[in-house]
C-alpha positions in Angstrom: 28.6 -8.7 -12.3 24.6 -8.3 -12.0 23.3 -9.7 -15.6 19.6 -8.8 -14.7 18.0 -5.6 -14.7 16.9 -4.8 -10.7 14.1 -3.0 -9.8 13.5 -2.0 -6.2 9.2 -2.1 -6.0 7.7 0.2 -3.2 4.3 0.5 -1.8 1.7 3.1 -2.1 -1.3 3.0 -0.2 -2.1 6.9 -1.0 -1.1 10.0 -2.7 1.1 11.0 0.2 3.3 7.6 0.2 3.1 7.6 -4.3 5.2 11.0 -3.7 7.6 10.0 -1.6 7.9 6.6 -3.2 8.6 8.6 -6.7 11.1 11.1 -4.1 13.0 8.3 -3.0 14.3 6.8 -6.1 11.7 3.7 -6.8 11.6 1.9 -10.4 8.2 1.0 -9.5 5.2 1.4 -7.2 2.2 -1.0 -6.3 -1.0 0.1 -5.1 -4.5 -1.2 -4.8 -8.1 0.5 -6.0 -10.9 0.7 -2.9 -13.3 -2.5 -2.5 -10.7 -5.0 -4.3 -7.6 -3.8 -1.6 -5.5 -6.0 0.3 -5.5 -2.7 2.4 -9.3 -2.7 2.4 -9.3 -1.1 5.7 -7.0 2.1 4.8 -8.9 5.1 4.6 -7.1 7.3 1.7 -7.1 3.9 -0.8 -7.4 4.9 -4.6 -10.5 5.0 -6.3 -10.4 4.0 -10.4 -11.1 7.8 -10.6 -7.7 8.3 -9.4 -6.0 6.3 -12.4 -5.5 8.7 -15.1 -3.5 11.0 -12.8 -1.4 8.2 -10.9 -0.6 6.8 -14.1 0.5 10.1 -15.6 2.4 11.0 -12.6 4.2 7.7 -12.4 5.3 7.3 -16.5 6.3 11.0 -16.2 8.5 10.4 -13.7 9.8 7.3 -15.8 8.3 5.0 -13.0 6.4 1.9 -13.8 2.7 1.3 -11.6 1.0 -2.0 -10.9 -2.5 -2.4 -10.0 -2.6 -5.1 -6.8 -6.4 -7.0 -7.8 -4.9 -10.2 -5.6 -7.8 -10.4 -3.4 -9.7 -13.5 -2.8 -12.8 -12.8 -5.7 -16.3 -13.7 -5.2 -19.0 -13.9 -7.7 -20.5 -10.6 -6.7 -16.9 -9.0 -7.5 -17.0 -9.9 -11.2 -18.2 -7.1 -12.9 -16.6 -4.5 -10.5 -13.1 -7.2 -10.9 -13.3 -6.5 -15.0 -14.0 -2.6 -14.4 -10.9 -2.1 -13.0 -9.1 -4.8 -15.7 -10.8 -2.1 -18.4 -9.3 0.9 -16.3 -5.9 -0.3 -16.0 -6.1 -1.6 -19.6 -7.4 1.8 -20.8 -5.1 4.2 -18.4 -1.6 2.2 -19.3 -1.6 1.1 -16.1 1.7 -1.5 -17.0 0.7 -4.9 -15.1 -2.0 -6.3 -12.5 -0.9 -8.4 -9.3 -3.5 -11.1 -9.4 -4.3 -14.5 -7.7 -7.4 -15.5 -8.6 -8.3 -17.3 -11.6 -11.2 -14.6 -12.6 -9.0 -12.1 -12.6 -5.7 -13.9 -14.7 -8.1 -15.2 -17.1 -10.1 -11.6 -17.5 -6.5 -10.2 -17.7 -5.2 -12.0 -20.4 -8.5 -11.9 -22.6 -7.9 -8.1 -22.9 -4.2 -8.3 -22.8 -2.9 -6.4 -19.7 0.2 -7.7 -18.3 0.0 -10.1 -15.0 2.2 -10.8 -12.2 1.1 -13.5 -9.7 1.0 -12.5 -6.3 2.9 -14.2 -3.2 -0.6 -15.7 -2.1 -0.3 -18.2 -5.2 2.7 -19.6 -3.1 5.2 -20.6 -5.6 8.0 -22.8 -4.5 9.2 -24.7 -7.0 9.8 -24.7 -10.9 6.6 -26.7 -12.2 4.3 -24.4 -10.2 6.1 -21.5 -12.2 5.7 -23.3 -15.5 2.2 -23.2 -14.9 1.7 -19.8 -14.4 3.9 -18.6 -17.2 1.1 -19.0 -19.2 -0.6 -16.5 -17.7 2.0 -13.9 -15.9 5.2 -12.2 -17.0 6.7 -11.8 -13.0 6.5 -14.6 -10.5 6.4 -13.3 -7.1 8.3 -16.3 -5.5 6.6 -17.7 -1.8 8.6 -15.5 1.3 9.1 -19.1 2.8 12.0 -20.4 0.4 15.6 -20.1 1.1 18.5 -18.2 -0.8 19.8 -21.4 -2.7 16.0 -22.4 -3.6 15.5 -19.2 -4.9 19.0 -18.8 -7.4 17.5 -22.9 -8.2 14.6 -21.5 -9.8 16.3 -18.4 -11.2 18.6 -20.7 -12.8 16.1 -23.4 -14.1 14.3 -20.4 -16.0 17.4 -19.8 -17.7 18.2 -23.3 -18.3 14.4 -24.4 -19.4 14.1 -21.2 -21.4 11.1 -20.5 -19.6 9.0 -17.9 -21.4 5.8 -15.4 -20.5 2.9 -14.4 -22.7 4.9 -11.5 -24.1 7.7 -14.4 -25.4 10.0 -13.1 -22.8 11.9 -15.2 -19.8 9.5 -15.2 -16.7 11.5 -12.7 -14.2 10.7 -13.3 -10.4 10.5 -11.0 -7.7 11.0 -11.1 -4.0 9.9 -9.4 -1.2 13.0 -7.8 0.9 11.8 -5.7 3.9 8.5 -4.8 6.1 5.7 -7.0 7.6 5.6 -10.9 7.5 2.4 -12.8 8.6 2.7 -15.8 10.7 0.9 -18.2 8.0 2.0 -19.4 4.4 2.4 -16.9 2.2 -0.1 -14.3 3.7 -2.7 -16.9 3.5 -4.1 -16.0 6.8 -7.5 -16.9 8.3 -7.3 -16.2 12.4 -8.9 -12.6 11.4 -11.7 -14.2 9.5 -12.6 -16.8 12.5 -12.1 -14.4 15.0 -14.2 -11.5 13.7 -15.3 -12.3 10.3 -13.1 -9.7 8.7 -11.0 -11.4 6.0 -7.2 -10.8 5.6 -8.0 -12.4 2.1 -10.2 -9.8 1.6 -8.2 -6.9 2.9 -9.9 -6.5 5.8 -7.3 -8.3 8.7 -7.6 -7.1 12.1 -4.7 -8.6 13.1 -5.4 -10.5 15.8 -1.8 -12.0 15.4 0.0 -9.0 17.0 -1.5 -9.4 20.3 -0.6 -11.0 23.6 -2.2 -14.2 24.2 -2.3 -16.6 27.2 -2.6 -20.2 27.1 -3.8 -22.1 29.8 -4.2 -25.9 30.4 -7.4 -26.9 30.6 -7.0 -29.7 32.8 -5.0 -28.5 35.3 -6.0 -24.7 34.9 -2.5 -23.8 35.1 -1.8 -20.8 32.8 1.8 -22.4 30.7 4.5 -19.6 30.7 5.7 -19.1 26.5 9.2 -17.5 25.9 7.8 -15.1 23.8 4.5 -13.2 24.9 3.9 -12.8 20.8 3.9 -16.3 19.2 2.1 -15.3 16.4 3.6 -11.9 15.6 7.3 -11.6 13.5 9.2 -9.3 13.3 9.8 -7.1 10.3 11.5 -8.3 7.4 15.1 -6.4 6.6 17.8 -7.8 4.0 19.7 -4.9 3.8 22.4 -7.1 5.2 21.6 -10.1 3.2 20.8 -8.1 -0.3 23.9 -8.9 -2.4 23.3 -12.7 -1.7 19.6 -11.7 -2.8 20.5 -10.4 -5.3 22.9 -13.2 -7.0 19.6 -15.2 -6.8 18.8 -13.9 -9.9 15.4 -12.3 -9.3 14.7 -9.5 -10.9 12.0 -7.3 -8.7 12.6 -6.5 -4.9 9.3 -5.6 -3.1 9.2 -3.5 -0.4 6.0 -4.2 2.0 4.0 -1.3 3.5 0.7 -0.1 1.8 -0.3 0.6 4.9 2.3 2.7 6.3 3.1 6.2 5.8 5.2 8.3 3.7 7.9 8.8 5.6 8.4 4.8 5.9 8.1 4.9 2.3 10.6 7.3 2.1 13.0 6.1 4.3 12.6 2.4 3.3 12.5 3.0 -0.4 15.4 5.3 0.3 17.7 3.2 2.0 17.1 0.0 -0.8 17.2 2.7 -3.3 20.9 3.3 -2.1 22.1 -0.1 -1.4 20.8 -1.5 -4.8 23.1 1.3 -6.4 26.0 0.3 -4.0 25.9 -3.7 -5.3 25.6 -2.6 -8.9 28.4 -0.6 -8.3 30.4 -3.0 -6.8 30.7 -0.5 -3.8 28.4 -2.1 -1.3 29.9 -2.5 2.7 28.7 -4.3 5.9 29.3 -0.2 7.0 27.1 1.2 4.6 24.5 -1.5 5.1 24.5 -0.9 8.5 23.9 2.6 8.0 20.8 1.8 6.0 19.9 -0.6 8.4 19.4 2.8 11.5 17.7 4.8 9.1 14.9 2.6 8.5 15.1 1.9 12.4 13.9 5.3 12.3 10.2 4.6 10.7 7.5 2.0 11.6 9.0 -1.4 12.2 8.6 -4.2 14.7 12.1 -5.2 15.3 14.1 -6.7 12.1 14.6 -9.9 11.4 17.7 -9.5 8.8 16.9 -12.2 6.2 13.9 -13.9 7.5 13.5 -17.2 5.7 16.0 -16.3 3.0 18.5 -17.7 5.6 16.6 -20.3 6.8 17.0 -19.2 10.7 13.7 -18.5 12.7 15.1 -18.7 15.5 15.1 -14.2 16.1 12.0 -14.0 14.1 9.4 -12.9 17.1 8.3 -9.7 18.1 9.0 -8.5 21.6 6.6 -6.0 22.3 3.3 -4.7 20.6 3.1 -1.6 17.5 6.0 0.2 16.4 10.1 -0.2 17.6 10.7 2.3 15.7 14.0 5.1 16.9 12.3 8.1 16.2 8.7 9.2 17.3 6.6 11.9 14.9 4.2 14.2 16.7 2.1 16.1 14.7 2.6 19.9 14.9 0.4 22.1 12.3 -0.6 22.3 8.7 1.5 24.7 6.1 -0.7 27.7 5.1 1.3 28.5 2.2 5.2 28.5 0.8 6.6 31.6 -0.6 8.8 30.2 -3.1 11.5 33.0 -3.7 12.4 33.1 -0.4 11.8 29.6 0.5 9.6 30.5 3.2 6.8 28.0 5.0 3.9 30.0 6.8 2.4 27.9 9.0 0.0 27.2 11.7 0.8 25.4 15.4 -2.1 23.3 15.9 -0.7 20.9 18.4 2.5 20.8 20.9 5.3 23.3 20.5 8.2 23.8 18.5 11.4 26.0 18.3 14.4 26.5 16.3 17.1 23.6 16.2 13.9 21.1 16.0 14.0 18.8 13.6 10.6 18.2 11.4 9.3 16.1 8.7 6.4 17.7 6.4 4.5 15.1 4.2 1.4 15.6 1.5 0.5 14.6 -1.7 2.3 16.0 -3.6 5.7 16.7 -1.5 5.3 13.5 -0.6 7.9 13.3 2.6 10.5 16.1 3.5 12.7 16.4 6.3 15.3 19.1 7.1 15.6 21.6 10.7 13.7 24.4 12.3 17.2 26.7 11.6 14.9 30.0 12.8 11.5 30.9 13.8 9.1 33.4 13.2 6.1 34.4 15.4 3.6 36.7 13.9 6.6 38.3 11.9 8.9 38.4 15.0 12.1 36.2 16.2 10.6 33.8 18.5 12.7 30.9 20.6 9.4 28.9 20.8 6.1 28.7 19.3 2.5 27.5 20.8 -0.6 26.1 19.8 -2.6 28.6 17.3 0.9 30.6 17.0 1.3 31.8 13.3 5.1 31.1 12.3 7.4 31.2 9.6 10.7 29.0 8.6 12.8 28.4 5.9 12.8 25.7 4.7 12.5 23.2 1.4 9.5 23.2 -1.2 6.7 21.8 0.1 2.7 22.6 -0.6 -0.4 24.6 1.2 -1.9 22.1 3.6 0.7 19.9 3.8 0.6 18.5 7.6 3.7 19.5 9.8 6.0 16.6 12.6 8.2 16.8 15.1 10.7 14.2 14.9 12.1 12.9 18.5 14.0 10.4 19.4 11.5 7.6 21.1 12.7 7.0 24.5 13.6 3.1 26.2 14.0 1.9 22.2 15.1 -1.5 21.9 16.7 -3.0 19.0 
């Protein structure tokens, strides 16, 4: 019996990834605000602008949205740090991810709900008591093990172990997408190589690249089993989430700010599903599996199923540089309009070709991610078996909105799992 509450957290990094986050059944959503982003470097980030509407969007859809302010804070960031505290205050934005001390202390001086980020590293129950002071969720270090995780879980319970709001501290955990090679995220190779801060949201991940070393004595270059020692593989627990989930935390993060919609989708999707499946008591190695190949299908670097959780690095390294992923998206036009009554897209080719029995994805922001197949095709109001570049068609297919960007989903050839 699951005596806790879950609630399956996904990312969004923009208004395209929000949708499909909302689509795909998430209890809650994380994003970050432009200048104070762990994803710094994405180039559709949320501006404090942009918080009346995501917040409306989120609590109309009965979904919950956190505010991620867990970068590393310098005095220069103060004031810009306690503009976006007012915002979030002001906008019922419902808690901020934080790290720094600024921003915990700035938090709970105007009352807005805190959960401390991974990069405070929290690994045991007196580090916890600290920070219950300030936070009401404790996202627990990705290093610990299953059994050190349910020991915590349990000592909250036994040591009555309360927030701010006079509630038990809940913990959450992070169970799929991208792990860094150093503690907790805490990550500095970016910064010494190129003075671009992964503390600041600014990591050019020099980790995910090929490196040779060579002895400088002898000048012999030393051959290394795996060509990317500093670069995991992806996180997945879809096969370890029941035993996650008897831990006793309450939150399950999904990683991926930085990806797209359709990962968001899929992801969310596929934890959205199993989740459901354990509280049901209906949850199979088949079923898992299942969800396991679908989000094969998006971004992903390989899995490692249960990274530390299990306490086994021993499949934990990447094989190959960028994405694994089964199925390749090629971008094939922009929807011009949707007729609604007849649940027609009129669109225009813009790139490649496509033809009826295709299979396409269609993301924006406000569809967020759809995905269905090319069952016939119009050219220029005539039955067509193919359509160019600059061709105008028409489809059936679901809802989706005017300028909404059009793929073609193919299945990525020599994939390795």
């Amino acid at each position: 019996m699951i005596n806790n509450p879950l609630e399956l957290l996904a990312p969004a990094g923009h208004w395209d990834s929000l949708s499909a986050a909302i689509r795909a059944g998430a209890d809650s959503v994380y994003f970050g605000l432009k200048e104070l982003n762990m994803r710094a470097r994405a180039s559709r980030s949320f501006e404090i602008s942009d918080l009346k509407k995501l917040v409306r969007l989120c609590h109309s859809t009965g979904v919950k949205c956190y505010l991620a302010l867990n970068v590393v804070i310098y005095d220069e960031n103060i004031e810009l740090m306690k503009e976006m505290v007012d915002a979030a205050r002001d906008h019922g934005v419902d808690a901020i991810i934080a790290t720094d001390w600024a921003v915990l202390r700035y938090a709970q001086e105007n009352s807005v709900p805190v959960h401390i980020s991974t990069q405070a590293n929290i690994t045991n129950i007196e580090a916890l008591k600290q920070f219950a002071g300030y936070a009401e969720v404790m996202v627990l270090a990705r290093e610990l093990r299953v059994e050190q995780l349910a020991q915590i879980n349990h000592q909250i319970q036994q040591q009555q172990i309360k927030a701010p709001s006079g509630n038990l501290v809940r913990t959450e955990i992070f169970i799929h997408g991208a792990l860094c090679i150093s503690l907790s995220g805490q990550c500095f190779t970016s910064l010494h190589q190129t003075n671009h801060s992964a503390n600041r949201g600014d990591c050019l991940q020099a980790c995910r690249r090929s490196y040779r070393v060579i002895d400088e004595v002898s000048g012999q270059e030393l051959l290394i089993d795996n060509r990317f020692i500093m670069s995991p593989k992806d996180l997945c627990t879809l096969g370890e989430l029941s035993q996650l989930v008897k831990t006793g935390a309450s939150l399950f993060k999904i990683e991926g700010r930085g990806r797209s919609a359709d990962y968001v989708f899929k992801v969310t999707n596929a934890y959205r599903v199993a989740l459901d499946a354990i509280c049901a008591g209906q949850y199979t190695p088949e079923l898992a599996e299942q969800l396991i190949k679908q989000s094969q299908t998006v971004f992903n670097r390989g899995f490692w199923h249960g990274g530390y959780y299990l306490g086994d690095p021993s499949e934990s390294w990447s094989q190959a540089f960028g994405s694994k992923s089964r199925i390749e998206k090629r971008f094939v036009g922009s929807v011009m309009n949707y007729y609604h009554k007849p649940g027609i897209v009129y669109a225009e080719v813009q790139c490649d070709k496509i033809k009826p029995g295709d299979r396409i994805a269609i993301m924006g922001p406000t569809t967020g991610y759809v995905e269905g197949d090319i069952t016939s095709l119009y050219v220029n109001d005539h039955p067509a078996t193919e359509a160019q570049k600059e061709d105008h068609i028409t489809f059936p297919f679901n809802r989706v909105r005017r300028n909404d960007k059009i793929y073609l989903l193919c299945s990525r050839q020599n994939w390795q799992s």
